[in-house]
MARTI-324902 format. One line per field, with one value per residue (C-alpha): residue in three letters; x, y, z. Coordinates in nm, 2 decimals. Layout:
N
resn <- c(ALA, ...) $
px <- c(X, ...) $
py <- c(Y, ...) $
pz <- c(Z, ...) $
//
This chain:
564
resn <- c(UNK, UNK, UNK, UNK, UNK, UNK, UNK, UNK, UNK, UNK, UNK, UNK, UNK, UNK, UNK, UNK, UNK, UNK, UNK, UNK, UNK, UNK, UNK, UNK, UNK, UNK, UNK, UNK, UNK, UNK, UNK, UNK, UNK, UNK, UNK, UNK, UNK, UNK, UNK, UNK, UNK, UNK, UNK, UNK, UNK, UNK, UNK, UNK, UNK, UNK, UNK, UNK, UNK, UNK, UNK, UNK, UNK, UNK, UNK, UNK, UNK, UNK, UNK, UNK, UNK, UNK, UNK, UNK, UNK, UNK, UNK, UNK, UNK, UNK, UNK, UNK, UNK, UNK, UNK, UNK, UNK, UNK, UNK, UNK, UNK, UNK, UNK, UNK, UNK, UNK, UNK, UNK, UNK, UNK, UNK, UNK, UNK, UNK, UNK, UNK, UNK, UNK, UNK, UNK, UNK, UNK, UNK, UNK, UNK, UNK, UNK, UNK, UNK, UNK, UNK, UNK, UNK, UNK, UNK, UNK, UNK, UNK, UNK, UNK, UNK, UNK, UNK, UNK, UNK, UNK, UNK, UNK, UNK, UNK, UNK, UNK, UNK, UNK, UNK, UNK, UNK, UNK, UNK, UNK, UNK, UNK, UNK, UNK, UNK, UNK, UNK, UNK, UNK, UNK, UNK, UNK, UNK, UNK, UNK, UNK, UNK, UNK, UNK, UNK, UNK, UNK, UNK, UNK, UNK, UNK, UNK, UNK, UNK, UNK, UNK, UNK, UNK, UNK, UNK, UNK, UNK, UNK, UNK, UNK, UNK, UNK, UNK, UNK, UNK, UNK, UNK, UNK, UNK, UNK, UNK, UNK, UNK, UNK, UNK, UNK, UNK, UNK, UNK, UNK, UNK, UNK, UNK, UNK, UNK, UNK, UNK, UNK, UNK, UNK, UNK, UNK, UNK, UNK, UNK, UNK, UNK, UNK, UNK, UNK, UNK, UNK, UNK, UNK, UNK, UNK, UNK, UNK, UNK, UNK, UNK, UNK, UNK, UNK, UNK, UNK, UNK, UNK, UNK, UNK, UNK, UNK, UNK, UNK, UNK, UNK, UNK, UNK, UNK, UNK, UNK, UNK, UNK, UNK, UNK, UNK, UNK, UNK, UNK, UNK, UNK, UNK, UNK, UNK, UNK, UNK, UNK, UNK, UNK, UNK, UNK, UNK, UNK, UNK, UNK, UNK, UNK, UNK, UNK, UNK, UNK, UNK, UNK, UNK, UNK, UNK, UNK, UNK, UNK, UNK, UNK, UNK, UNK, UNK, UNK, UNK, UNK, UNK, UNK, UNK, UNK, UNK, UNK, UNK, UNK, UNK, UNK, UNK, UNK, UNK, UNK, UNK, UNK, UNK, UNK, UNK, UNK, UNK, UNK, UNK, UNK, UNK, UNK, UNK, UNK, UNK, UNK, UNK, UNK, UNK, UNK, UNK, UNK, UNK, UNK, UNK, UNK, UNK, UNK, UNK, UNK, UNK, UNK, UNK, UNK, UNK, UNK, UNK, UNK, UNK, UNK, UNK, UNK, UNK, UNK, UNK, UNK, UNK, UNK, UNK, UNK, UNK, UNK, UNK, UNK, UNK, UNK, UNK, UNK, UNK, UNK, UNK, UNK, UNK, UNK, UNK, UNK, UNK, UNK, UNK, UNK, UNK, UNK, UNK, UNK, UNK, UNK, UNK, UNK, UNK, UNK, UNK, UNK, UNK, UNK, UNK, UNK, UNK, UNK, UNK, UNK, UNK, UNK, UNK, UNK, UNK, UNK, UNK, UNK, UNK, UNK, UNK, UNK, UNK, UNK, UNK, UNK, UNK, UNK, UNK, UNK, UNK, UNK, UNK, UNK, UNK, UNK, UNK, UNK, UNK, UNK, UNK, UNK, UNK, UNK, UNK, UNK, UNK, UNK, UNK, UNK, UNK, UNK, UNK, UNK, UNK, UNK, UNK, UNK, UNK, UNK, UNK, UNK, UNK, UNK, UNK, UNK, UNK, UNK, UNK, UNK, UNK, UNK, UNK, UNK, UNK, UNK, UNK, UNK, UNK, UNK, UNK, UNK, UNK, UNK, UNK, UNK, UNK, UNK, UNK, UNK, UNK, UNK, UNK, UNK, UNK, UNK, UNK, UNK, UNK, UNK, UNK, UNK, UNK, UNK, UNK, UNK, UNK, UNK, UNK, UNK, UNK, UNK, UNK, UNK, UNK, UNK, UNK, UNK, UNK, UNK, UNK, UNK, UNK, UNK, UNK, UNK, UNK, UNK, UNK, UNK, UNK, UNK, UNK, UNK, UNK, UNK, UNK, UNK, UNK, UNK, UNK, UNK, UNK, UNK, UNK, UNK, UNK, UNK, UNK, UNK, UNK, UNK, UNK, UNK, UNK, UNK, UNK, UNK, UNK, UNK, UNK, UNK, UNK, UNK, UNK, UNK, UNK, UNK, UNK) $
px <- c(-2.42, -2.79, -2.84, -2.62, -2.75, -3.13, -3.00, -2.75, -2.72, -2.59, -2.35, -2.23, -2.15, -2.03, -1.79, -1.68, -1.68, -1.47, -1.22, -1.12, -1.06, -0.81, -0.66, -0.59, -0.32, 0.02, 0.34, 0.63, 0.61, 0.32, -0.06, -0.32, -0.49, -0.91, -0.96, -0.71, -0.87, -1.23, -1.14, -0.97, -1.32, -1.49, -1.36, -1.37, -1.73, -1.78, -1.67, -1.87, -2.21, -2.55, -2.77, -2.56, -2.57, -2.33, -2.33, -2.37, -2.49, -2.64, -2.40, -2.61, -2.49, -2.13, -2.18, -2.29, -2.06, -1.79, -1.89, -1.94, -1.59, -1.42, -1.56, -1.49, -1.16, -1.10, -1.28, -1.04, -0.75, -0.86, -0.69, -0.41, -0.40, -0.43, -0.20, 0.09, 0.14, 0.43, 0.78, 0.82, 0.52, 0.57, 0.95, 0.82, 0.50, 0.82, 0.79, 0.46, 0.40, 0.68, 0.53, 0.23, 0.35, 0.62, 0.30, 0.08, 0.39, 0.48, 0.12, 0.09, 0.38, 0.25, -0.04, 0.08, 0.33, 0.15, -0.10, -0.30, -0.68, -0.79, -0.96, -0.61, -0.40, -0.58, -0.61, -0.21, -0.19, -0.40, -0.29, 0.07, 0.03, -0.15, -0.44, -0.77, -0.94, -0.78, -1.02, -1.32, -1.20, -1.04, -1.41, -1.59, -1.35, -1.43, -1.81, -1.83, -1.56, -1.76, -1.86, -1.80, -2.06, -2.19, -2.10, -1.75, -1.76, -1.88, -1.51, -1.29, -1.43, -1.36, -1.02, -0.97, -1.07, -0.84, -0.51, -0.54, -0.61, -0.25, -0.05, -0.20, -0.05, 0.30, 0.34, 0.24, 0.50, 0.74, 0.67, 0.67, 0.96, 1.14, 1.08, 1.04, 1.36, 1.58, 1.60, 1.76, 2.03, 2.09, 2.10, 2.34, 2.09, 1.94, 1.59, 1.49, 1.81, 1.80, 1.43, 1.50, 1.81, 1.63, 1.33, 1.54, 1.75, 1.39, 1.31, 1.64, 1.86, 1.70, 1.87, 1.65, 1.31, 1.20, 1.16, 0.77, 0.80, 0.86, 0.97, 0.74, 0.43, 0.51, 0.34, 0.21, 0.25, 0.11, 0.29, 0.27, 0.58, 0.63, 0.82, 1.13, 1.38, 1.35, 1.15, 1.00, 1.04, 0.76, 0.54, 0.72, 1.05, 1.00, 0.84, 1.11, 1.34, 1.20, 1.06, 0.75, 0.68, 0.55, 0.36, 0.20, -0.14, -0.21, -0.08, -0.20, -0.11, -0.22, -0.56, -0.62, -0.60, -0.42, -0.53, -0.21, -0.09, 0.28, 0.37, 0.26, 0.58, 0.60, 0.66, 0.82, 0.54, 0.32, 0.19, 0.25, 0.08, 0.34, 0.19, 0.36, 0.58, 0.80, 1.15, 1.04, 0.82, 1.10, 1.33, 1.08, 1.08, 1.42, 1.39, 1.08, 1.11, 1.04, 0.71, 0.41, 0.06, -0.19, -0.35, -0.73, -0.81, -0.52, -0.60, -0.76, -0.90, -0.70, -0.90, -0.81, -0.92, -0.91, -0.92, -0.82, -0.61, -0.82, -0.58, -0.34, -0.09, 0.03, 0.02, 0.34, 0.53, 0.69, 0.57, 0.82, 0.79, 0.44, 0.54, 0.81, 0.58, 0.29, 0.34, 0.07, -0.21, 0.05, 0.12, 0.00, -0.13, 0.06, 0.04, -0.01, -0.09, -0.04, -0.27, -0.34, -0.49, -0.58, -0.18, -0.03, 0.24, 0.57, 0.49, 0.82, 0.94, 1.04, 0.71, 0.51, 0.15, -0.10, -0.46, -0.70, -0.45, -0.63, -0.45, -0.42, -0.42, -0.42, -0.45, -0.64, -0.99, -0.98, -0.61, -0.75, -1.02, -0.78, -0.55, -0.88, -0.98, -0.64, -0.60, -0.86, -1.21, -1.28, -1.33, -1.72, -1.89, -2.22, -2.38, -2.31, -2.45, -2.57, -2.67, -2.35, -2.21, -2.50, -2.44, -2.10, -2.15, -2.40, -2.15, -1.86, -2.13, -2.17, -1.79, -1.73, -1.98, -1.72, -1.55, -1.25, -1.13, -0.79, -0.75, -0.86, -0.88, -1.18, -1.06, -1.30, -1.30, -1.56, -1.76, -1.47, -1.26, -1.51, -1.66, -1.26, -1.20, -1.58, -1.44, -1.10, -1.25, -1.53, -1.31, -1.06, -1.31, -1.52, -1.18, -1.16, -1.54, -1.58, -1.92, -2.14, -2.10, -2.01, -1.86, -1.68, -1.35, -1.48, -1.77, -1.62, -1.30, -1.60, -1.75, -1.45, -1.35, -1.72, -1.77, -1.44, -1.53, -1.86, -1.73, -1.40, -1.67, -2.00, -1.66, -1.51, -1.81, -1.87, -1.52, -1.48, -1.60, -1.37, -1.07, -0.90, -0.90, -0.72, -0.50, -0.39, -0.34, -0.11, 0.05, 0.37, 0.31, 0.06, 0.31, 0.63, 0.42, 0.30, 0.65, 0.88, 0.59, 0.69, 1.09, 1.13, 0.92, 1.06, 1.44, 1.39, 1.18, 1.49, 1.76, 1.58, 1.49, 1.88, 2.05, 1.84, 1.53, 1.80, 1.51, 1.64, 1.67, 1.38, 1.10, 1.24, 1.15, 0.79, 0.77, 0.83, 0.53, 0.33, 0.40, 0.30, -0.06, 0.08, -0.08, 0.08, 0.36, 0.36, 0.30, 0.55, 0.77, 0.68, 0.69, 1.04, 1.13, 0.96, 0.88, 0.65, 0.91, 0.87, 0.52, 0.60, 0.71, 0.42, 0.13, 0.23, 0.31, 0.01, -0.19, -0.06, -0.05, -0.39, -0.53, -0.32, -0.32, -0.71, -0.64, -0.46, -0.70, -0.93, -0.63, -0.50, -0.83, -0.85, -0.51, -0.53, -0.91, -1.08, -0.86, -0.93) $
py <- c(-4.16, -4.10, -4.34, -4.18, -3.87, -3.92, -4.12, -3.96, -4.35, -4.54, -4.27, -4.20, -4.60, -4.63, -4.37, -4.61, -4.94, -4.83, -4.57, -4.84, -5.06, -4.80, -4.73, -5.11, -5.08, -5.09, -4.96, -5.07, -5.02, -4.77, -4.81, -4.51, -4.63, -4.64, -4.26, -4.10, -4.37, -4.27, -3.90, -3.94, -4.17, -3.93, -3.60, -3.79, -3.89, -3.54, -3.35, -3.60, -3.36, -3.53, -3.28, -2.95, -3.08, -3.27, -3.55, -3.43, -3.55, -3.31, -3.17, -3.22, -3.58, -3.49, -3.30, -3.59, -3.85, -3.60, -3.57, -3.90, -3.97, -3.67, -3.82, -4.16, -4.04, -3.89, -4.13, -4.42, -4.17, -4.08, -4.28, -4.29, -3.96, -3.90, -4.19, -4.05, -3.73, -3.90, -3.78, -4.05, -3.99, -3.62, -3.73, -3.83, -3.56, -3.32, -3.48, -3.44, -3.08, -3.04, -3.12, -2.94, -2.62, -2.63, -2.77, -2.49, -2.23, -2.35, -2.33, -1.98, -1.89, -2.02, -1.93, -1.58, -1.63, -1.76, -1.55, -1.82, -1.79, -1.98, -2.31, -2.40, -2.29, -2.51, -2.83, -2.77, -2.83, -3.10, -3.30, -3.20, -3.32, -3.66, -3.58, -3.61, -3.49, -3.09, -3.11, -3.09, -2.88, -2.62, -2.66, -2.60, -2.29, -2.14, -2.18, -1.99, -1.68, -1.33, -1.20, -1.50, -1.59, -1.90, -1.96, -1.87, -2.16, -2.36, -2.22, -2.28, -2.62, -2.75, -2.58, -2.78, -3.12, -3.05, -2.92, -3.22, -3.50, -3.36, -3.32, -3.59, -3.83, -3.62, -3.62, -4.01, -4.12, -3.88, -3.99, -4.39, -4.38, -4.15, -4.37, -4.75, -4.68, -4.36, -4.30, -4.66, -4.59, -4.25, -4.41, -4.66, -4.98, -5.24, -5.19, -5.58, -5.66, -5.36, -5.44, -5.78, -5.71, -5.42, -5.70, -5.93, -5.65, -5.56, -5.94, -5.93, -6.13, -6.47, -6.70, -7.00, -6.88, -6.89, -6.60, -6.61, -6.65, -6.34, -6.38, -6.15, -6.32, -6.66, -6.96, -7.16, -7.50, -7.69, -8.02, -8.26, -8.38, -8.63, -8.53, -8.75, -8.50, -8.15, -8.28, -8.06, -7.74, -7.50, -7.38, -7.03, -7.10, -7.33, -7.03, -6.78, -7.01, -7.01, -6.62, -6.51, -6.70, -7.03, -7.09, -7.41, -7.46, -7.79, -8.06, -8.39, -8.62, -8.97, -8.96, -8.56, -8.29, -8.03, -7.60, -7.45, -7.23, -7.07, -7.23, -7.57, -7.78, -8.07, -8.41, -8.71, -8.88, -8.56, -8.45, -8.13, -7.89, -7.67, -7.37, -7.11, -7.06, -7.34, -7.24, -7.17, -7.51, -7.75, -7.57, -7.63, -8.02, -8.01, -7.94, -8.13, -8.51, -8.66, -8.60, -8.75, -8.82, -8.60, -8.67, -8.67, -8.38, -8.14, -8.11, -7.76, -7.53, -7.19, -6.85, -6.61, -6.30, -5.97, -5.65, -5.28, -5.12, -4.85, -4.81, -4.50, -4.68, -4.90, -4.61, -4.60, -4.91, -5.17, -5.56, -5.62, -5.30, -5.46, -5.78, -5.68, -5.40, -5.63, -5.95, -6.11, -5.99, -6.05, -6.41, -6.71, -6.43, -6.44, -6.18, -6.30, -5.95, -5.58, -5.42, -4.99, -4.84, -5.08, -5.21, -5.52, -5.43, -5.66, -5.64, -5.75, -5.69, -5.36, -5.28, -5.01, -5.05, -4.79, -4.69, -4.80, -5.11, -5.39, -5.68, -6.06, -6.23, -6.65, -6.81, -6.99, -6.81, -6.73, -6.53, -6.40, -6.23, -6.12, -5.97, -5.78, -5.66, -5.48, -5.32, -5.32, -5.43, -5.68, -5.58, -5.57, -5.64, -5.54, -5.28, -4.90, -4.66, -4.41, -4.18, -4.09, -4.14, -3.85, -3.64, -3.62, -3.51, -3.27, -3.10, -3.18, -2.95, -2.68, -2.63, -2.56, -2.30, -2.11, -1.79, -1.63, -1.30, -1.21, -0.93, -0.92, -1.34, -1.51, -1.87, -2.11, -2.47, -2.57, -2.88, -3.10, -2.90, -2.94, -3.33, -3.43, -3.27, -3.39, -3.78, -3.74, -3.64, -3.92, -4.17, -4.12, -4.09, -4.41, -4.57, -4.49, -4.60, -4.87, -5.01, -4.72, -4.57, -4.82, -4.82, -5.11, -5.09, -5.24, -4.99, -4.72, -4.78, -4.89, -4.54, -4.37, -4.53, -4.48, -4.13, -4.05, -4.24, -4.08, -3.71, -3.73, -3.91, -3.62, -3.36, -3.50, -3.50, -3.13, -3.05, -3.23, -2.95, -2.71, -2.98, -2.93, -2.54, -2.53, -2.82, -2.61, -2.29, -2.48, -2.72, -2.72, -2.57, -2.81, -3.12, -2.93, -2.83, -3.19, -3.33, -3.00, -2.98, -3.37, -3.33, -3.06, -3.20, -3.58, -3.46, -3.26, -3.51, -3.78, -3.49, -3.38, -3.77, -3.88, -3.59, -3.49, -3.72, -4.02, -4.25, -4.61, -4.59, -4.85, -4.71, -4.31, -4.38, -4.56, -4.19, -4.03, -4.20, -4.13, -3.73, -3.75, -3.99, -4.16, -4.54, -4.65, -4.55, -4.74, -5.08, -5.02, -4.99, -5.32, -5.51, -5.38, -5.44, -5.76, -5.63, -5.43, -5.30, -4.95, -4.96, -4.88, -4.51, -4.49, -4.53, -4.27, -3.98, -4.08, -4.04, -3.67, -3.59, -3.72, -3.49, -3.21, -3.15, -3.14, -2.86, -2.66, -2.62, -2.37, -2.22, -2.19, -2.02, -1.78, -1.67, -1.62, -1.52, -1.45, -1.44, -1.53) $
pz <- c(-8.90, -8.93, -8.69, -8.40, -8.46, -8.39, -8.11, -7.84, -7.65, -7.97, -8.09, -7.70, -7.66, -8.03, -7.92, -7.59, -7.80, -8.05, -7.86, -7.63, -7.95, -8.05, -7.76, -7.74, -8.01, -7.96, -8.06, -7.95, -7.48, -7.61, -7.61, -7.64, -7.39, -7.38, -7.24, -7.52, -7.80, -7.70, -7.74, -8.10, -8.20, -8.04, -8.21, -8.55, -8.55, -8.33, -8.70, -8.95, -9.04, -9.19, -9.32, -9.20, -8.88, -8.66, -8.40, -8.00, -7.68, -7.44, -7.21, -6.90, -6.97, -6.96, -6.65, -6.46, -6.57, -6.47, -6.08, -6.07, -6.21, -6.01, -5.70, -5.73, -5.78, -5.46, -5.27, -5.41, -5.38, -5.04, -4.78, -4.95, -4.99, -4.59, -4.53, -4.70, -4.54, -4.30, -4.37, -4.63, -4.78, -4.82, -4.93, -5.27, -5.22, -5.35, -5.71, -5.72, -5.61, -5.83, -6.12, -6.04, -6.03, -6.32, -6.57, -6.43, -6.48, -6.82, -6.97, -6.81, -7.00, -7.37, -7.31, -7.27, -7.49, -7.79, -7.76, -7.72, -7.59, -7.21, -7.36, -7.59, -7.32, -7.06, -7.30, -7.36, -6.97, -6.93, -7.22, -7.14, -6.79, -6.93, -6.65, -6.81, -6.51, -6.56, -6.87, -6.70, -6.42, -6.69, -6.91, -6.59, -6.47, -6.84, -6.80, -6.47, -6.60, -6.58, -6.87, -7.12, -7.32, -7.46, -7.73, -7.63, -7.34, -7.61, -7.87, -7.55, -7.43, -7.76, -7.80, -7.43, -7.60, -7.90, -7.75, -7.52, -7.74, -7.99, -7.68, -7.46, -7.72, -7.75, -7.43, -7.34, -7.59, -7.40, -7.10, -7.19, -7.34, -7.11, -6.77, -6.92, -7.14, -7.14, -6.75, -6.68, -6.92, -6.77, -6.47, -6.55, -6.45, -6.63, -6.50, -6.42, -6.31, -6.06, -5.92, -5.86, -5.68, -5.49, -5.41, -5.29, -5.02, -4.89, -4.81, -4.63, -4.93, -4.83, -5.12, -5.03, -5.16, -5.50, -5.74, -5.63, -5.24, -5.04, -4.66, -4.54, -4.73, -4.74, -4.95, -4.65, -4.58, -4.27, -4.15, -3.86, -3.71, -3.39, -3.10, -3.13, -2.98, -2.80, -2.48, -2.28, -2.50, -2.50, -2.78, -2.73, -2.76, -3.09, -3.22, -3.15, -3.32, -3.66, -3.61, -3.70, -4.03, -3.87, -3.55, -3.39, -3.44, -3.26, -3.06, -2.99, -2.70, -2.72, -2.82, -2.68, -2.89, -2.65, -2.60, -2.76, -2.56, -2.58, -2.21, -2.30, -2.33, -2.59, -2.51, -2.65, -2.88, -2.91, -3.28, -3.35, -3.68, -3.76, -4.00, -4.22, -4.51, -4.61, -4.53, -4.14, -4.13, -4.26, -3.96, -3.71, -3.81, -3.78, -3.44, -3.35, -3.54, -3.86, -4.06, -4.02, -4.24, -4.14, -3.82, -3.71, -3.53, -3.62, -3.97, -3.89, -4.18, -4.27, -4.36, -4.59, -4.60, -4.76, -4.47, -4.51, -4.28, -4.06, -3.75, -3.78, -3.56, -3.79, -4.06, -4.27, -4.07, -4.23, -4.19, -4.03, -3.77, -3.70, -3.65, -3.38, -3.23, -3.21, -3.22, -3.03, -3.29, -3.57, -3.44, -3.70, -3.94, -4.25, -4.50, -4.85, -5.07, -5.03, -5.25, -5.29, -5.52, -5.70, -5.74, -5.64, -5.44, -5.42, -5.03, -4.83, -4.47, -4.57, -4.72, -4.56, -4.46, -4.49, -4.39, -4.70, -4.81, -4.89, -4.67, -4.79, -4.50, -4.39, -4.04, -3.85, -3.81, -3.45, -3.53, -3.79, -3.61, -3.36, -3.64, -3.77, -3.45, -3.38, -3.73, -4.00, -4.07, -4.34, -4.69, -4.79, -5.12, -5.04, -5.29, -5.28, -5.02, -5.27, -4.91, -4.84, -5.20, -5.32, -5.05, -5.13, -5.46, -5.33, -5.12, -5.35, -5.60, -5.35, -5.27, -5.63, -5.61, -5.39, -5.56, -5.42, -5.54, -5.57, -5.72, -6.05, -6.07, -5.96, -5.81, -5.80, -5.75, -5.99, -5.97, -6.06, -5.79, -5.56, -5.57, -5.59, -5.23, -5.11, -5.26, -5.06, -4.73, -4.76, -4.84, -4.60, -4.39, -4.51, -4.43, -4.06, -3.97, -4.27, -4.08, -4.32, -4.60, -4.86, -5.16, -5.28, -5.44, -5.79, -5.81, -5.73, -5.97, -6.25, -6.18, -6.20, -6.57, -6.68, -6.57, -6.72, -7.05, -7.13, -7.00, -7.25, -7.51, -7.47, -7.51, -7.82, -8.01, -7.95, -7.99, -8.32, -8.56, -8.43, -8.40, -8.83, -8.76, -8.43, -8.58, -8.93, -8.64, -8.41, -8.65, -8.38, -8.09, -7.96, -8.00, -7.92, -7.59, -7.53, -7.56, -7.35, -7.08, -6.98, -7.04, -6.86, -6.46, -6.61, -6.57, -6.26, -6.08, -6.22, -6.08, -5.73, -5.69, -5.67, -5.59, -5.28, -5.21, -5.27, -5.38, -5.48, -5.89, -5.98, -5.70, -5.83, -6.22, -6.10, -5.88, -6.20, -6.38, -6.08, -6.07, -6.42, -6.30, -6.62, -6.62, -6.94, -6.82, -6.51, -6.72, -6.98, -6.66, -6.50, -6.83, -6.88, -6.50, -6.49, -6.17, -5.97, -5.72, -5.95, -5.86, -5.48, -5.58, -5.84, -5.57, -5.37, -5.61, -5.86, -5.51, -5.48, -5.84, -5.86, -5.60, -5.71, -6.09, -6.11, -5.91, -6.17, -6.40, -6.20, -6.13, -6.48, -6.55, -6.29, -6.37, -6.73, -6.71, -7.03, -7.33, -7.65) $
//
């Protein structure tokens, strides 16, 4: 202990090793998870004294990781974000601006209450809400209330970190076992058995493909076969037979290779290179002549590659919209991945694409190019533009500097506020023009964590000396709180999602675990689904939410103001 406190780096990474080795435990569909372990470590070693004094970090150091985490945050929630303000997208925005205001209402009303002063009132709504990020927006609201002073910033910061620690972990059991176990009985469904059945009517009911083949995305194969029957047929009309999952990519004649071109009409003895996913190419043959061994010449390389999706055309339609609506771009490009957010999705015909997905995509190079041209721009991996990621913070910094009076409430975004609506705007907008500005998807998702861990880590360690007192005060409240503050948005996000919204039952209980930006949640779901159909009503909500609940904290704080 000596040791960590004449050096802030070895207790500040102690604190990140270990918290993530706790939050690695499970019980039963239920792990802590590394952000909630790293604040328990944190707190504990945070109360530990050596020589009358205890164990901090300076809080400059906190500061910094939080922008950094707070934009990153935006910025990867950016497009997204944009791309779901569409009727469907603001369908299941309902669950998420739900949420927000009946957390926000329901901590206003302990607070007030209870009795209870702003720092335990806003930890009770961020743990409650299982979104770390309303800590440091709350923290930073306190810091900037008139007339505080600070040592008070320095009571109700740690009454923030305490508050959400107990009902952070109240209200992540809630929540797990709520949406990965209660709501499918309540629904009447057997969770897998529901998803699958649900994946398979998005990919149209096709019984012939495996368990691991989608329609839409298929596993592709590439074949020659020799003209033996259909003479004089032309390229186009073989490929309208078998639809848009396989296409000719060569023909030979005699000893030429011929230009493929959807006019050119096959002859008896030509070799044709049928591409695509299996199902399609084994129909084409049928049509065409038996099988050949490969043959010099058409044996022509596929490309896959990874793009994001940048053209608002295509924003919110399905594959299989796209392929009808555009099908000469489309043509001989198969889709093998739909990823946002960092989730696989279980991308079908039915799937909907929008700007800032990350696209898996085969064909031959030149269609490739062509499919890239039309709607995205390839996925880059060069290092971070730390221009337009600082001034983005910068101006992110000088939002939050922004009061507006109401009253007697001073509303103020705060720096967490502030760099979360400066990350949106420049990611969406990095999204539209991705030729500057970059910021590749594993950085910024590795900043994000990081920032996160060392802010929750630099705030556990102050707040551990006032953690036993505030614990002994609130003995029930704070878990009672945790555990009604997630039952009560759960159920009406389950009731307004069927009765209204009429959401299919797997995607509506993934929606719930996305209003609540609940990650454990989310995986306890697809483990129990065996699926990740749930996952499709998680992005969008945990997009919203993700964007929205920050929010609250400033908000809480203004409201409430100072009372202790």
């Amino acid at each position: 202990m000596k040791l960590m406190q004449e050096n802030a780096v070895l207790a500040l990474f102690a604190c990140l090793a270990l918290g993530y080795l706790v939050g690695r435990l499970r019980v039963g569909p239920i792990t802590l998870g590394g952000i909630c372990g790293v604040l328990i470590v944190s707190m504990l070693i945070g109360a530990q004294t050596v020589n009358g004094k205890h164990i901090t970090v300076n809080n400059d150091v906190k500061n910094v990781a939080f922008a950094l985490f707070i934009f990153s945050l935006g910025y990867i929630a950016g497009p997204g974000f944009v791309a779901n303000l569409n009727p469907r997208g603001l369908r299941f925005g309902a669950l998420s601006l739900m949420e927000m205001v009946v957390v926000l209402l329901m901590a206003i009303g302990i607070t007030k209450a209870a009795g209870l002063d702003t720092g335990t009132g806003a930890g009770i709504l961020a743990g409650s809400a299982t979104e770390s990020a309303v800590v440091g927006t709350a923290q930073d609201a306190i810091s900037k209330l008139p007339g505080i002073t600070p040592s008070q910033v320095t009571t109700m910061s740690a009454h923030v970190a305490t508050a959400y620690s107990v009902c952070y972990l109240f209200g992540l059991i809630s929540i797990v076992l709520l949406t990965s176990q209660i709501f499918p009985r309540l629904l009447g469904i057997n969770l897998a058995e529901a998803s699958h059945a649900l994946w398979a009517k998005m990919r149209g009911g096709n019984a012939t493909l495996d368990a691991d083949e989608e329609a839409s995305m298929p596993k592709l194969v590439g074949r020659t076969y020799q003209i033996t029957k259909g003479d004089g047929v032309t390229v186009q009309t073989l490929e309208d037979s078998v639809g848009e999952h396989a296409s000719i990519e060569g023909v030979k004649r005699g000893t030429n290779v011929l230009t493929v071109d959807p006019a050119l009409r096959l002859m008896l003895g030509d070799r044709v290179l049928v591409v695509g996913q299996r199902e399609a190419v084994m129909t084409a043959g049928r049509e065409l002549g038996p099988e050949t061994n490969a043959v010099p010449g058409l044996d022509s390389p596929m490309q896959a590659r990874e793009l994001v999706v940048t053209d608002k055309k295509i924003n919110g339609k399905t594959v299989d919209t796209i392929n009808q609506e555009y099908p000469v771009p489309t043509e001989g490009v198969y889709l093998t991945g739909v990823n946002r957010l960092g989730n696989d999705l279980p991308a079908t015909g039915s799937t909907e694409v929008h700007i800032g997905d990350t696209l898996n995509v085969v064909g031959m190079k030149s269609k490739v190019d062509r499919f890239q041209k039309a709607f995205g721009a390839k996925v880059r991996t060069e290092s971070a533009d730390w221009i337009y990621i600082g001034l983005g913070i910068c101006l992110g910094v000088l939002l939050g500097e922004i009061v507006i009076h109401l009253g007697s409430a001073n509303l103020t975004l705060g720096t967490g506020g502030g760099c979360l609506i400066s990350g949106l705007v420049f990611g969406w907008f990095r999204s539209t023009k991705p030729t500057f500005g970059a910021y590749p998807p594993i950085a910024a998702a590795t900043m994000k964590d990081l920032g996160l861990a060392v802010f929750i880590a630099v705030t556990g360690l102050s707040a551990g000396p006032d953690a036993g007192p505030l614990l002994k005060k609130y003995p029930l409240l704070l878990p009672l709180s945790g555990i009604a503050m997630v039952l009560i948005p759960a159920f009406l996000g389950l009731w307004i999602g069927r009765r209204f919204l009429k959401i299919e039952k797997p995607i509506l209980i993934g929606a719930i675990a996305g209003q609540q930006c609940s990650t454990p949640a989310i995986t306890a779901i697809t483990n129990t689904a065996q699926s990740s159909v749930p996952m499709i009503g998680y992005t969008i909500t945990y997009t919203l939410s993700n964007f929205l609940l920050p929010l609250t904290g400033p908000i809480f704080v203004g409201v409430i103001g100072l009372h202790t």
